[in-house]
KOLLUM-602375 format. One line per field, with one value per residue (C-alpha): residue number from 1; residue in one letter; x, y, z. Coordinates in steps of 0.1 Angstrom, whole numbers. Example, Ala and Ser with C-alpha at 12.3 -4.5 7.8 and 13.67 -1.06 7.14 Angstrom:
2
seq = c(1,2)
type = c(A,S)
xx = c(123,137)
yy = c(-45,-11)
zz = c(78,71)
! end
This chain:
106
seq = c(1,2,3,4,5,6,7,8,9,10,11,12,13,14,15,16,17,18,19,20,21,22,23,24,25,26,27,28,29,30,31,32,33,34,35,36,37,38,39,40,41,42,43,44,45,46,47,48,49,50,51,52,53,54,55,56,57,58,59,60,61,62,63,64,65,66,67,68,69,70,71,72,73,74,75,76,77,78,79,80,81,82,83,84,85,86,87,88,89,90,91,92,93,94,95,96,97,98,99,100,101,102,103,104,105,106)
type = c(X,X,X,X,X,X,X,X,X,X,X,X,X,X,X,X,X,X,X,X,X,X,X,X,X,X,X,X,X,X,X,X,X,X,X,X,X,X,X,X,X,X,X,X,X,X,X,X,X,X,X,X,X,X,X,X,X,X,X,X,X,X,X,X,X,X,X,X,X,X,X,X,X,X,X,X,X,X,X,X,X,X,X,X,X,X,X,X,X,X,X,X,X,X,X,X,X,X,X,X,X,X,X,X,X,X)
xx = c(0,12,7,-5,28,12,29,26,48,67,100,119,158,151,193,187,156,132,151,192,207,244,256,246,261,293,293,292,320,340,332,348,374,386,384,408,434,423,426,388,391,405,369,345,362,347,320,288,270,293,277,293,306,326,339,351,368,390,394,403,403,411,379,348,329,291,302,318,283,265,291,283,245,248,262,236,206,215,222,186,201,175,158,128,138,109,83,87,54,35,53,45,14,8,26,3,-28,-12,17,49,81,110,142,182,215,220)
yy = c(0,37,60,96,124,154,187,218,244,242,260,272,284,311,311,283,271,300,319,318,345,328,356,383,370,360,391,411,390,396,432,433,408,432,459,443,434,398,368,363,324,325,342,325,292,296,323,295,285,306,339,370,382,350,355,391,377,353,377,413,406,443,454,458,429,441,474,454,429,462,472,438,431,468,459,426,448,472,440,430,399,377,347,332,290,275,260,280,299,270,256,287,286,252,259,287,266,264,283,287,313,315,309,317,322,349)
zz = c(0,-6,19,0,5,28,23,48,26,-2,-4,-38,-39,-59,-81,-103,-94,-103,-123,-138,-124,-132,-159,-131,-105,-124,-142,-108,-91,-123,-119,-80,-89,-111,-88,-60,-91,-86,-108,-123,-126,-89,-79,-102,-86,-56,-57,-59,-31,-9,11,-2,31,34,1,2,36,14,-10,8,44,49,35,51,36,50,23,-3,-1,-9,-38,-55,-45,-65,-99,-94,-90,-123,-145,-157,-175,-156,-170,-156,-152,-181,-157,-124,-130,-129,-98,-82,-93,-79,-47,-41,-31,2,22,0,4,-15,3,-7,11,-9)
! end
């Protein structure tokens, strides 16, 4: 016998899952990389699934990383390179019959 799956919320990451955000983000690490005089593979190495403050950390420890978070969340906010992920409408759509949220470490 199967037992039914019961829900009580459903959760979506919101990079990758709901929309592709990759050349923004990149792009915007590329941008600061650049900025520090730092070697863009050496950033875009590490940058994914990472919180900014701990990366600017690795990076420039001598900088203040809740200002350099700002600098970068910046250039990702004036990049409107954004794709909606094909599908994620619908799963929102779904998802809204009950209690839903989207979640991300960023």
């Amino acid at each position: 016998m199967t037992v039914p799956a019961t829900t009580s919320a459903v959760l979506f990451d919101l990079d990758g899952v709901l929309v592709d955000s990759l050349r923004v983000v990149e792009r915007s690490w590329l941008r600061w990389a650049a900025g520090q005089h730092l070697a863009a593979g050496d950033v875009l190495a590490v940058i994914h699934g990472r919180r900014a403050a701990e990366l600017v950390r690795m990076f420039a420890p001598h900088l203040d990383p809740a200002e350099q978070v700002r600098l970068i969340s910046g250039y990702e906010l004036k990049d409107d390179d954004l794709t909606m992920i094909p599908g994620a409408l619908e799963c929102v759509g779904v998802a809204r019959r009950g209690p839903w949220a989207v979640v991300t470490s960023g």
